[in-house]
MOPAC internal coordinates of N, CA, C and O (Angstrom, degrees):
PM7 1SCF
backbone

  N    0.0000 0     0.00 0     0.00 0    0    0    0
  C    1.4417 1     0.00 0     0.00 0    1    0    0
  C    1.5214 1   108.36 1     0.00 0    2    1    0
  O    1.2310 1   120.04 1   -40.51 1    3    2    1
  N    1.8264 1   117.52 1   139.49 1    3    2    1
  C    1.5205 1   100.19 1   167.38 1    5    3    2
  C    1.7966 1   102.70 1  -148.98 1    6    5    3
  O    1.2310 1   136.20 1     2.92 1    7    6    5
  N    0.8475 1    86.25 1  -177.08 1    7    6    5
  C    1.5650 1    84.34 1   168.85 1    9    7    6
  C    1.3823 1   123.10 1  -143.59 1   10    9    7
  O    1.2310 1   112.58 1   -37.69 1   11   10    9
  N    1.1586 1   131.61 1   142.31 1   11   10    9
  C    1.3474 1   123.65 1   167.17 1   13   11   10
  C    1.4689 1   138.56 1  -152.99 1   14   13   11
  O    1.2310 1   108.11 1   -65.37 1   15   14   13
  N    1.2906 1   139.81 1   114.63 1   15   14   13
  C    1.2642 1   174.49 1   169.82 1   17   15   14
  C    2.1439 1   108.93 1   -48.79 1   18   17   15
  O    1.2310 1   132.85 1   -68.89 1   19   18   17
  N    1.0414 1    92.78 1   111.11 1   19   18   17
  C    1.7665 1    94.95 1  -175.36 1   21   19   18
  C    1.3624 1   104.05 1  -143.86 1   22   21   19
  O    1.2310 1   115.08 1   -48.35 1   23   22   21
  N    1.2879 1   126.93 1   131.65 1   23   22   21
  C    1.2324 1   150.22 1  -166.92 1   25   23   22
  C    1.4521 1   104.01 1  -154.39 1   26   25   23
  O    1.2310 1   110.37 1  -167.13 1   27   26   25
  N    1.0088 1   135.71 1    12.87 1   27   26   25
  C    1.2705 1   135.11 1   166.13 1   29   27   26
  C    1.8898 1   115.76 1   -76.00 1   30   29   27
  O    1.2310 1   117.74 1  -165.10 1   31   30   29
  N    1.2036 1   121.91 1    14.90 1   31   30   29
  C    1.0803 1   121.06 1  -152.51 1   33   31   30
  C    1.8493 1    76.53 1  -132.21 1   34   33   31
  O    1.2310 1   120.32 1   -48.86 1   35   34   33
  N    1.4806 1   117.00 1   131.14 1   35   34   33
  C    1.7944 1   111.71 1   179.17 1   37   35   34
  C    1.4041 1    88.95 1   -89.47 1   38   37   35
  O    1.2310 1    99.10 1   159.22 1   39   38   37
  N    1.6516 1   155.20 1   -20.78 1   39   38   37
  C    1.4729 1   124.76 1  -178.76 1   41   39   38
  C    1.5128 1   114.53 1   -91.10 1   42   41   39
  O    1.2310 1   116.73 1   173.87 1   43   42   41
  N    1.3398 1   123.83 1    -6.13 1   43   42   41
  C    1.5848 1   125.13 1   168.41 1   45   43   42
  C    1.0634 1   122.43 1  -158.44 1   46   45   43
  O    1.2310 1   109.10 1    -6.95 1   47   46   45
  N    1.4380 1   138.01 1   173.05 1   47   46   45
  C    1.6682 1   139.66 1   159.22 1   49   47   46
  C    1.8073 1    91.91 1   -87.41 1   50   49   47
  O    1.2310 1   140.40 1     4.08 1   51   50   49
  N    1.2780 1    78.03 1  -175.92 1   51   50   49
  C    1.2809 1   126.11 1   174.76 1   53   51   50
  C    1.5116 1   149.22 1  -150.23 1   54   53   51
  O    1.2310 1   116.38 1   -72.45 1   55   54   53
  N    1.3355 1   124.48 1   107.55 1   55   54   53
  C    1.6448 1   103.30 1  -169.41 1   57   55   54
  C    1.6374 1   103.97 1  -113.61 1   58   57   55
  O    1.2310 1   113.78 1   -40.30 1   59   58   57
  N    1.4652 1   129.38 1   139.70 1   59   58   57
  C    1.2458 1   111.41 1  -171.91 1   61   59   58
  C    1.8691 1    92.91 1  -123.56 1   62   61   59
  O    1.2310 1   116.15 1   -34.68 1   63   62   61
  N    1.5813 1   124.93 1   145.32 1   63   62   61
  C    0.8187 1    92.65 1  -165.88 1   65   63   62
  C    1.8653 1    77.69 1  -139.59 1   66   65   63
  O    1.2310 1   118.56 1   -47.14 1   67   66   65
  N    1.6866 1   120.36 1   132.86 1   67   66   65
  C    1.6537 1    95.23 1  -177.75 1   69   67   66
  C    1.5993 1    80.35 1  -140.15 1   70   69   67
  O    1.2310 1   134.80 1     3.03 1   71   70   69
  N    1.7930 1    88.98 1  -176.97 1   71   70   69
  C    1.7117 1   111.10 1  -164.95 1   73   71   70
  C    1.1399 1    97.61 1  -176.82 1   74   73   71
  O    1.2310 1   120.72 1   -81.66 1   75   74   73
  N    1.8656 1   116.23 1    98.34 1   75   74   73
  C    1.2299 1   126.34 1  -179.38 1   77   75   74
  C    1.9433 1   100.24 1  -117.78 1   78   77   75
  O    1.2310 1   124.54 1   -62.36 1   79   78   77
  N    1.6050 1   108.88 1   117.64 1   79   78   77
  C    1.3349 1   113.68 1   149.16 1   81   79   78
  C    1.0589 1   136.46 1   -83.78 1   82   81   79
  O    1.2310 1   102.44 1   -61.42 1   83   82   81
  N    1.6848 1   149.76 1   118.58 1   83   82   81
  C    1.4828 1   151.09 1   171.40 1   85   83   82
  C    1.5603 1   112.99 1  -102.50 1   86   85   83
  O    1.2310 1   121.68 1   -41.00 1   87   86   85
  N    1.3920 1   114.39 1   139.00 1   87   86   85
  C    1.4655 1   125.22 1   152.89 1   89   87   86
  C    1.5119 1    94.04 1  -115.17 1   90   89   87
  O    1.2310 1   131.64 1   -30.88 1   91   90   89
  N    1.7009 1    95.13 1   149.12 1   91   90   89
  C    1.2752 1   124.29 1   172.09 1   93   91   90
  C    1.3811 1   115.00 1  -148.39 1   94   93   91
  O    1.2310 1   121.08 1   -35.65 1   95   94   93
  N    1.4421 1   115.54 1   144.35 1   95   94   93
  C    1.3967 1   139.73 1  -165.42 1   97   95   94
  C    1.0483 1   124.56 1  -140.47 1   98   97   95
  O    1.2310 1   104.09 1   -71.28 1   99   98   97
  N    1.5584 1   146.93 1   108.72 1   99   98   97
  C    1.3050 1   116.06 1   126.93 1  101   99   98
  C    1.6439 1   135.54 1   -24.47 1  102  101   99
  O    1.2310 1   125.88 1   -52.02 1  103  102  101
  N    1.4979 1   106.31 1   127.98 1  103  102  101
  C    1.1357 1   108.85 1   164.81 1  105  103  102
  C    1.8810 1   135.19 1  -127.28 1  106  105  103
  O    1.2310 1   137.32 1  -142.77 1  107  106  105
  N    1.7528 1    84.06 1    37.23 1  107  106  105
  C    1.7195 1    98.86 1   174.34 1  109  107  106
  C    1.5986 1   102.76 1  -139.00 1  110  109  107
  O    1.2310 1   127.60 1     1.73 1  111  110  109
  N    0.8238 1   102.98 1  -178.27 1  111  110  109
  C    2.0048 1   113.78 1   172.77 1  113  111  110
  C    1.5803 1    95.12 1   -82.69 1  114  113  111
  O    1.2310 1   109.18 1   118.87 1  115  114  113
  N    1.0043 1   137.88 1   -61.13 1  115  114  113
  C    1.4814 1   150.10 1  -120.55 1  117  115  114
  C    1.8386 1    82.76 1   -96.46 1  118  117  115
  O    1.2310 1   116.41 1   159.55 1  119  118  117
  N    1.1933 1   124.42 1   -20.45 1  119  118  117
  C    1.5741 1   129.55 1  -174.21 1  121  119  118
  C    1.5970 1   108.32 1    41.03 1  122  121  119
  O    1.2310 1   127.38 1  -122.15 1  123  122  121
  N    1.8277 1   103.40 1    57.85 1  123  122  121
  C    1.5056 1   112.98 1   168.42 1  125  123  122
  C    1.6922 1    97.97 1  -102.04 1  126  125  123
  O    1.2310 1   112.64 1   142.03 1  127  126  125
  N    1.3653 1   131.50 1   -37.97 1  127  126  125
  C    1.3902 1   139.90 1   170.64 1  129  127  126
  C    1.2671 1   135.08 1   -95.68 1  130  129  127
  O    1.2310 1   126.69 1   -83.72 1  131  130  129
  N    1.3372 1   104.74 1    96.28 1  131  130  129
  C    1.7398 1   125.08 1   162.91 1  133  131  130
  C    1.1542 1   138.22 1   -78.70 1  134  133  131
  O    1.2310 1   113.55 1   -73.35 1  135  134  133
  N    1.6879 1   129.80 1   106.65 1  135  134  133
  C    1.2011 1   133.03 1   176.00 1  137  135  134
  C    1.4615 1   115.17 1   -91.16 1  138  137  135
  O    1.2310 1   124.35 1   -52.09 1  139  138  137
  N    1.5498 1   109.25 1   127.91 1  139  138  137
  C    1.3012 1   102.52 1   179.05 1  141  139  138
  C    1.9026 1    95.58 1  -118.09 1  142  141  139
  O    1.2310 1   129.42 1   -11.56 1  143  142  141
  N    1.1433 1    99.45 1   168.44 1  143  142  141
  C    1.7447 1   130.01 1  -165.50 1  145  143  142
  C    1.6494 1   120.78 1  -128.69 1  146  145  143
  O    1.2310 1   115.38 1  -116.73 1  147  146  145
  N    1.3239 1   126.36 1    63.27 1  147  146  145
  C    1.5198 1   137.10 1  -161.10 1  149  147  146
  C    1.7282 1   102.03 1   -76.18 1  150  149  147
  O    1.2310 1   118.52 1   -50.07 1  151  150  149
  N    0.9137 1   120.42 1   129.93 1  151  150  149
  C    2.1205 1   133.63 1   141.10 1  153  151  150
  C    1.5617 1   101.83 1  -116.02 1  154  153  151
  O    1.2310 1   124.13 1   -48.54 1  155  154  153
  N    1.8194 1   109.69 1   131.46 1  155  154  153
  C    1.5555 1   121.57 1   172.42 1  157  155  154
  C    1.0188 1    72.99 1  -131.13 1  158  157  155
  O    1.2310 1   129.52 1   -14.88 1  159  158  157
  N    1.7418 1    99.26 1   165.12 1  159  158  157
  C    1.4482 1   131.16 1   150.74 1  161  159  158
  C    1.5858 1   101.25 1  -157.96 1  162  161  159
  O    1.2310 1   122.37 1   -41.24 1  163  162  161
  N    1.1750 1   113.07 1   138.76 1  163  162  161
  C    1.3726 1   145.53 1  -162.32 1  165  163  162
  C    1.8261 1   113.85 1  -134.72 1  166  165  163
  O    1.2310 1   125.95 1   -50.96 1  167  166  165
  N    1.3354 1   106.17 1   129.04 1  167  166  165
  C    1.6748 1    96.71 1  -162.70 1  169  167  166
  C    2.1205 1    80.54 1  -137.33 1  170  169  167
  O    1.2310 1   125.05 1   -44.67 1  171  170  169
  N    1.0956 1   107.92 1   135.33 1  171  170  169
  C    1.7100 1   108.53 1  -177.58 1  173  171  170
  C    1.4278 1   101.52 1  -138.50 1  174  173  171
  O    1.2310 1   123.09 1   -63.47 1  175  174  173
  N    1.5726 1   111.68 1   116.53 1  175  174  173
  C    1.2791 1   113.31 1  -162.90 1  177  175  174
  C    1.6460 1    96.33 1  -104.42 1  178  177  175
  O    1.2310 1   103.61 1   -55.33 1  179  178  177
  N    1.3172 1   147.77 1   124.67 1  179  178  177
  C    1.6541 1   134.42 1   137.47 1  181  179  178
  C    1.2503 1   119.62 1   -50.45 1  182  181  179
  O    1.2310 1   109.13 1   -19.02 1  183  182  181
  N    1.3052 1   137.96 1   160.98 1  183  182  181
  C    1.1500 1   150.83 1   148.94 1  185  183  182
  C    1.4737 1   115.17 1  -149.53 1  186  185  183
  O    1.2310 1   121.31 1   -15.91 1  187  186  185
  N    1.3314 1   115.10 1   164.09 1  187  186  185
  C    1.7537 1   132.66 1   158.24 1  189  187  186
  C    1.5754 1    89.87 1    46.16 1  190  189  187
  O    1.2310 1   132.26 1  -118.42 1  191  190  189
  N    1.3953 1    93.93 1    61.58 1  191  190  189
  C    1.7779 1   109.64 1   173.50 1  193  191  190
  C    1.6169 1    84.25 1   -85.54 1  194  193  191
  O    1.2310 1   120.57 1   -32.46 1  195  194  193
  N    1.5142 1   116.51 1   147.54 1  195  194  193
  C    1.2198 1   128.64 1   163.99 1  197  195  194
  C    1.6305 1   115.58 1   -92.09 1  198  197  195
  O    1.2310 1   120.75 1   158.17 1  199  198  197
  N    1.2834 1   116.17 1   -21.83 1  199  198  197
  C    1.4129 1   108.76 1  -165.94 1  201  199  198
  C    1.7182 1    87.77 1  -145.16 1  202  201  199
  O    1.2310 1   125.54 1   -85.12 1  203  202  201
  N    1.7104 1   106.96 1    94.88 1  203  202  201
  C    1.5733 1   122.42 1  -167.98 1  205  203  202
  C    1.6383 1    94.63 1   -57.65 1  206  205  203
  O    1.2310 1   106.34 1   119.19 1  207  206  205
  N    1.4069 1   142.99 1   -60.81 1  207  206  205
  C    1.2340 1   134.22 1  -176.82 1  209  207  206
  C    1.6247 1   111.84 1   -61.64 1  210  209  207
  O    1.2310 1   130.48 1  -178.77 1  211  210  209
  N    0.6591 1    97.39 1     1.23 1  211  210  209
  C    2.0004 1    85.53 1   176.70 1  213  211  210
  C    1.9901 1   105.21 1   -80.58 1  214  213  211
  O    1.2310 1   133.63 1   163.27 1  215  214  213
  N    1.1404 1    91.27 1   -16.73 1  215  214  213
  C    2.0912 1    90.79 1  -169.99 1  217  215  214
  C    1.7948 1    84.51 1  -128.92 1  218  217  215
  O    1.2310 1   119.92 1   -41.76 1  219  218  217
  N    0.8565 1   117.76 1   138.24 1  219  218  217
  C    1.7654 1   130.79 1   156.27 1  221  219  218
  C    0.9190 1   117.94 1   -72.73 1  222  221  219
  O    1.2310 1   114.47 1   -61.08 1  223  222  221
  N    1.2172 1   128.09 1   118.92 1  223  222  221
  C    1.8593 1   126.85 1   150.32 1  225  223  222
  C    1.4688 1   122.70 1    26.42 1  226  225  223
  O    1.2310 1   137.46 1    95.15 1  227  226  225
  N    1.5774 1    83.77 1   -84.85 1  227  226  225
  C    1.7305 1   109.36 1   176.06 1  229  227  226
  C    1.7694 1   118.66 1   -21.27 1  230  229  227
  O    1.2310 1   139.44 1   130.58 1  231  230  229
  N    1.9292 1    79.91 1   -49.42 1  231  230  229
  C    1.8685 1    87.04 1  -153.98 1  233  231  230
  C    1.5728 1    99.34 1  -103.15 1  234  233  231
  O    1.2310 1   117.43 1  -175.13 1  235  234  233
  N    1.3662 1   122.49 1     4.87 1  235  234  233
  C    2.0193 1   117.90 1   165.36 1  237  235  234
  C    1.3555 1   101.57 1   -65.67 1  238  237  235
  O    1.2310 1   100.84 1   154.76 1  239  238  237
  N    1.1836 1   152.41 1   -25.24 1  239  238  237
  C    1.3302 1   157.43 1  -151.17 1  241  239  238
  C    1.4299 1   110.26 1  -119.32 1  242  241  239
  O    1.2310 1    49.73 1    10.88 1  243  242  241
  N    1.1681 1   178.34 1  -169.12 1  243  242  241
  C    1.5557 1   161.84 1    74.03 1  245  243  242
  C    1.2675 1   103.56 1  -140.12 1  246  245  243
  O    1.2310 1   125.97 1   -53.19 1  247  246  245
  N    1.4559 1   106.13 1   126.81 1  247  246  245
  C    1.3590 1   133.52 1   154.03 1  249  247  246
  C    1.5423 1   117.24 1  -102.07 1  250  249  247
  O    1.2310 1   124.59 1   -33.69 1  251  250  249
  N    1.4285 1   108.80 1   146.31 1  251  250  249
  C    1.6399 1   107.23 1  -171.29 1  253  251  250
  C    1.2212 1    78.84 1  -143.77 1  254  253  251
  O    1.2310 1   119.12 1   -24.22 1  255  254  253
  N    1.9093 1   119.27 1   155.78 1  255  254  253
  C    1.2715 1   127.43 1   143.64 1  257  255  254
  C    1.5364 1   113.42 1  -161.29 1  258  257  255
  O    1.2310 1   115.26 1   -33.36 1  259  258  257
  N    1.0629 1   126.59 1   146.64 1  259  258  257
  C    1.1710 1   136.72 1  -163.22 1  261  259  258
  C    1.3440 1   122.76 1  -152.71 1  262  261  259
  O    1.2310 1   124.91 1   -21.64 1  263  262  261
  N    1.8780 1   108.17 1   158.36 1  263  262  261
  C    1.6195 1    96.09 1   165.65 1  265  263  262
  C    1.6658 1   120.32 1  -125.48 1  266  265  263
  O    1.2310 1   116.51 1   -18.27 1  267  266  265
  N    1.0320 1   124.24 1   161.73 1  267  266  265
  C    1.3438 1   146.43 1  -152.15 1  269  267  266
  C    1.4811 1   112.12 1  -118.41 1  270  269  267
  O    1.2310 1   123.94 1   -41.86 1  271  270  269
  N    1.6571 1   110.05 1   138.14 1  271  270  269
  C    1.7165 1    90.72 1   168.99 1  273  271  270
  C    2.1314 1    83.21 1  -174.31 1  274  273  271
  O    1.2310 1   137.46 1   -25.45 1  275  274  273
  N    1.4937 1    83.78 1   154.55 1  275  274  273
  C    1.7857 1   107.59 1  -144.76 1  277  275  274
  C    1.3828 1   104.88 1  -120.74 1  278  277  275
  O    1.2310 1   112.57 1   -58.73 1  279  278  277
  N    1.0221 1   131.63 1   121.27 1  279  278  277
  C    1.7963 1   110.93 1   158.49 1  281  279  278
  C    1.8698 1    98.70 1  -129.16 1  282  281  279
  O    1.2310 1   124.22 1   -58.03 1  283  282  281
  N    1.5318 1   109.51 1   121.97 1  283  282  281
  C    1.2006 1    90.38 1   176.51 1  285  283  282
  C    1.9253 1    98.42 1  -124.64 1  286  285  283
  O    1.2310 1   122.87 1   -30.98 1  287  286  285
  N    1.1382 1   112.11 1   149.02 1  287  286  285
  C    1.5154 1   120.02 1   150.61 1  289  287  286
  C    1.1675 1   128.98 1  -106.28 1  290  289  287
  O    1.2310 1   130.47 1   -48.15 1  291  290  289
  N    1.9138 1    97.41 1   131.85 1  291  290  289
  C    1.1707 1   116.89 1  -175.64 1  293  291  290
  C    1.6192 1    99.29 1   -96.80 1  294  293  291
  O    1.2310 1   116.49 1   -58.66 1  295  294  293
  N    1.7822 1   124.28 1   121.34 1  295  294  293
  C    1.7553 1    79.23 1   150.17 1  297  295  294
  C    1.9340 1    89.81 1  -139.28 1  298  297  295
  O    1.2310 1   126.84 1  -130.90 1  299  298  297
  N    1.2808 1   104.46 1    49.10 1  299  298  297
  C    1.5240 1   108.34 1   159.90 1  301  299  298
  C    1.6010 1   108.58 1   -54.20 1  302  301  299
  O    1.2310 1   132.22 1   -16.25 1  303  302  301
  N    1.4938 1    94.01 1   163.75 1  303  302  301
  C    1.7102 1   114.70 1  -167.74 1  305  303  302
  C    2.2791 1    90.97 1   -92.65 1  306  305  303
  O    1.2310 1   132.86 1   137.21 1  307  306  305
  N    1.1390 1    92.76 1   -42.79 1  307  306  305
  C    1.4227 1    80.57 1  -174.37 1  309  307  306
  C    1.9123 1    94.38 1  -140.95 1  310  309  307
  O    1.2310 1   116.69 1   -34.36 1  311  310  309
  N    1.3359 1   123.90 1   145.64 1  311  310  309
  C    1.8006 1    98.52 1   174.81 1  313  311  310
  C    1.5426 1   100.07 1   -97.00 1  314  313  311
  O    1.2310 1   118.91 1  -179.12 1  315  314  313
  N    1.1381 1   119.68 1     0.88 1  315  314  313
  C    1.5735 1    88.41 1   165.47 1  317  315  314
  C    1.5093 1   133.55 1  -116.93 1  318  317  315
  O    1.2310 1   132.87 1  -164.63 1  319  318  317
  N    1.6795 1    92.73 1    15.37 1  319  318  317
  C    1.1857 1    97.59 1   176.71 1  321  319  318
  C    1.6374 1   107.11 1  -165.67 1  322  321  319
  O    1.2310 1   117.35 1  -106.37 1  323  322  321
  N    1.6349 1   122.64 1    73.63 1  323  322  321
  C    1.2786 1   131.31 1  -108.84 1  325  323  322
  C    1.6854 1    65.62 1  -138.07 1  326  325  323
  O    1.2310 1   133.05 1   -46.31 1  327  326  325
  N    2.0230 1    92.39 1   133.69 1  327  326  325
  C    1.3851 1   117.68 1  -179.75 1  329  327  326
  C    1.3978 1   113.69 1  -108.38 1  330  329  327
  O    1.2310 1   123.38 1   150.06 1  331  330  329
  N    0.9467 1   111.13 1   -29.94 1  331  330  329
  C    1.7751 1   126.02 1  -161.34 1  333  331  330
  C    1.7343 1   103.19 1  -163.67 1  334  333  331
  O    1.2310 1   122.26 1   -37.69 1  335  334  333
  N    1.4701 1   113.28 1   142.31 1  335  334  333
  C    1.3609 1   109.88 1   177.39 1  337  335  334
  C    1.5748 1    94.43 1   118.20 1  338  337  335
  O    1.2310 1   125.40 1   -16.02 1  339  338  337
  N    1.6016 1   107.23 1   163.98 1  339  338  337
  C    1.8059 1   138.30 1  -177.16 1  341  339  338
  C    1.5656 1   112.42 1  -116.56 1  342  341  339
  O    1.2310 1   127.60 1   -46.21 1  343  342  341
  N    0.9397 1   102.98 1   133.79 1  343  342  341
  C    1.6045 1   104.57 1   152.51 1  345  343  342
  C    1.7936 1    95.83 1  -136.36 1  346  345  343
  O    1.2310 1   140.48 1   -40.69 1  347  346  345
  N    2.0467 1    77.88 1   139.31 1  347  346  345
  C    1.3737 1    91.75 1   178.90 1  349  347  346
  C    1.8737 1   108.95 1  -135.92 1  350  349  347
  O    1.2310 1   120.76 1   -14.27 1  351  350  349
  N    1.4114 1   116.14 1   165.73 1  351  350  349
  C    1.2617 1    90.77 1   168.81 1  353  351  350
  C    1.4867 1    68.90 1  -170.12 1  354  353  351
  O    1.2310 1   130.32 1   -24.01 1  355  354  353
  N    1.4149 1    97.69 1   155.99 1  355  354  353
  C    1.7854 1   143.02 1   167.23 1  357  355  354
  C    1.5282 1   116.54 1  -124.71 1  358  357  355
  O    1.2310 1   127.94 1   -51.26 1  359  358  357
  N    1.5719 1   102.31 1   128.74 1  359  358  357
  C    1.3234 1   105.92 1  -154.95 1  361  359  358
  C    1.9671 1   102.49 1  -123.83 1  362  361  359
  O    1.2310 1   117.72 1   -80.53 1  363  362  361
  N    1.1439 1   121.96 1    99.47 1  363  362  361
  C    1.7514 1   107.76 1   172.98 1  365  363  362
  C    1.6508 1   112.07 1   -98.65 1  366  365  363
  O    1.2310 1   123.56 1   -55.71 1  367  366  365
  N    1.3770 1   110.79 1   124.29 1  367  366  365
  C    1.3363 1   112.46 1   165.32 1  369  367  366
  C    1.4261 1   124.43 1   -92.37 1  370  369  367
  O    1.2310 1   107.90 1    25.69 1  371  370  369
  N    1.1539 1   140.19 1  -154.31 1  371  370  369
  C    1.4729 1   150.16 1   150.73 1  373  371  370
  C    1.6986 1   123.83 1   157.58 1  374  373  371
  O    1.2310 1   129.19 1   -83.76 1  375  374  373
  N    1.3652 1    99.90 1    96.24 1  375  374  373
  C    1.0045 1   147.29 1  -173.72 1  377  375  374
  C    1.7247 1   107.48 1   -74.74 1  378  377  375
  O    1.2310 1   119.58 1   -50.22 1  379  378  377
  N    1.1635 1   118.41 1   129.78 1  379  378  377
  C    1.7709 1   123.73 1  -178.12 1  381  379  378
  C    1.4669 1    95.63 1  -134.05 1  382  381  379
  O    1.2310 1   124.46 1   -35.06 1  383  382  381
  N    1.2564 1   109.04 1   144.94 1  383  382  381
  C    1.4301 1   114.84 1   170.59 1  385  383  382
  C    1.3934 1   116.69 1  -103.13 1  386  385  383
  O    1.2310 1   120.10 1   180.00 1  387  386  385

């Protein structure tokens, strides 16, 4: 979870506010394949817009949330200092506004 507050910008603020849950798993003995399991939600507020037509309605307000899911393979010899071997991973999101 975080939050964040931006006013560094002179035509508006900004408040960003998110909350992402993950499960993750092995799903072999050998623990070369990891499935992971993502929920975000993301809420982005405008304010103290100086020039009301420059941003639409629509978009001062936005909520996003979505889910996530991972499979990556490892089958490096060492990961931080890896001689021989792949890492791979495929990633699907889907995101609704």
């Amino acid at each position: 979870m975080s939050a964040e507050r931006d006013e560094e910008n002179p035509l508006y603020s900004s408040q960003v506010e998110t909350a992402t849950y993950q499960f993750q798993r092995y799903i072999d003995h050998a623990r070369k394949n990891l499935f992971f399991v993502r929920y975000s939600f993301s809420k982005t507020d405008l304010t103290r817009i100086v020039i009301p037509d420059l941003v639409p309605t629509e978009d001062q307000h936005v909520r996003l949330s979505g889910f996530g899911a991972n499979l990556t393979r490892d089958t490096r010899d060492n990961p931080l200092d890896e001689h021989k071997g792949v890492l791979g991973s495929i990633e699907l999101d889907n995101n609704a506004k």
